[in-house]
N, C-alpha and C positions, 0 to 999 in steps of 0.2 A: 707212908703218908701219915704227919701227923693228925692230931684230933681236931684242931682248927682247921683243918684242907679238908678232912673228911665231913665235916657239920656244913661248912661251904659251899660243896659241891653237892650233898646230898639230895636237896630236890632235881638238881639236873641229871641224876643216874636212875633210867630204870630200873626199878627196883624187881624183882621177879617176884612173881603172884601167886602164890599158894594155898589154896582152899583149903581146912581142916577140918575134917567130923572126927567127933569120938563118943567112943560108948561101946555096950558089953555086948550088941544085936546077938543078942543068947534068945530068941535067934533070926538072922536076918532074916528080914523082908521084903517083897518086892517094896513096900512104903516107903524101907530104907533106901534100895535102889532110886526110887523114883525122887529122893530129896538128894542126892548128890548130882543122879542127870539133871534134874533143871538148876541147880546151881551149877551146872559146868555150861551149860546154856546161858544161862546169868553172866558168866563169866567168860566167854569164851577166849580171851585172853590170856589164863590164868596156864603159870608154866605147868602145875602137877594139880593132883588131887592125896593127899596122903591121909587116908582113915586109921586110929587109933581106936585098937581093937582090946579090950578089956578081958578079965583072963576070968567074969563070970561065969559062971553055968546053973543052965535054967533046963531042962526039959531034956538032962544029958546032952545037950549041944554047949561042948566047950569049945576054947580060943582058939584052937588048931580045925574044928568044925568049921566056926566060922570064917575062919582065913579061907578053908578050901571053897565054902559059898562065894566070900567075896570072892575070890580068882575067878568062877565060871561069870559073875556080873560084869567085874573086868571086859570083860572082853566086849560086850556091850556099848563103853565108855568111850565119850570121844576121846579122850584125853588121857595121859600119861597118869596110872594111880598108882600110889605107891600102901604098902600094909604095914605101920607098926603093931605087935604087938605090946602091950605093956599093961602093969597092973593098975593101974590109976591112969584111965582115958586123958579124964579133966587135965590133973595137973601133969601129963606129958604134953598136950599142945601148950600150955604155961612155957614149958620149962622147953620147945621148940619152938617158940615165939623169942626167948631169950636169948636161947642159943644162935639166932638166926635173924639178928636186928637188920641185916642188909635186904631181908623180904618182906613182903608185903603178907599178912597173914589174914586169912577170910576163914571165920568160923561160918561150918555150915549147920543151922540146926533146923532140926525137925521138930511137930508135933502130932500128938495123934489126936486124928479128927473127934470120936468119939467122947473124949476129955472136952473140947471147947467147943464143939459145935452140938451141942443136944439142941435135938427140935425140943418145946414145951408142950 
């Protein structure tokens, strides 16, 4: 298919829907948990979830810690998640956004409450 058929057709092929988080949860949280479940709630559409897991360490919980947290949350999840690890969160869903122009990418972000919600 050339690049003219492909640009064409393009709004008429579902695209598959992908939600992304990233970051170093050195070390997860339920917090964390609970901002990918309601984005898969958000989304319930959405073919995966794939978290980009950062190769920080905080409190002796490093990237292979983490992974094994994420797996027991997993399970939890309605939805298909998948684990990268990589050293740089950020610019791995970039450079998986680029590599993967046929999907639809959904950054999912978090905040913590504590930072924006102080009472006065």
């Amino acid at each position: 298919m050339n690049n003219l058929t492909k640009y064409l057709i393009e709004d008429l092929v579902d695209k598959k829907q992908v939600l992304c988080f990233a970051g170093n949860f050195s070390p997860v949280t339920y917090g964390h948990f609970n901002v990918v479940e309601r984005a898969s709630k958000k989304y319930p559409n959405a073919d995966k979830i794939i978290i980009f897991i950062g190769d920080g360490v905080r409190d002796n919980i490093d990237q292979n810690d983490t992974m094994l947290i994420w797996n027991i949350y997993k399970k939890y999840l309605p939805m298909k998640v998948e684990f990268i690890p990589t050293k740089s969160p950020i610019q791995a869903v970039y450079t998986y956004s680029k590599e993967n122009p046929q999907e639809e990418i959904i950054w999912i972000l978090g905040t913590r409450d504590n930072r924006h919600h102080q009472k006065n």
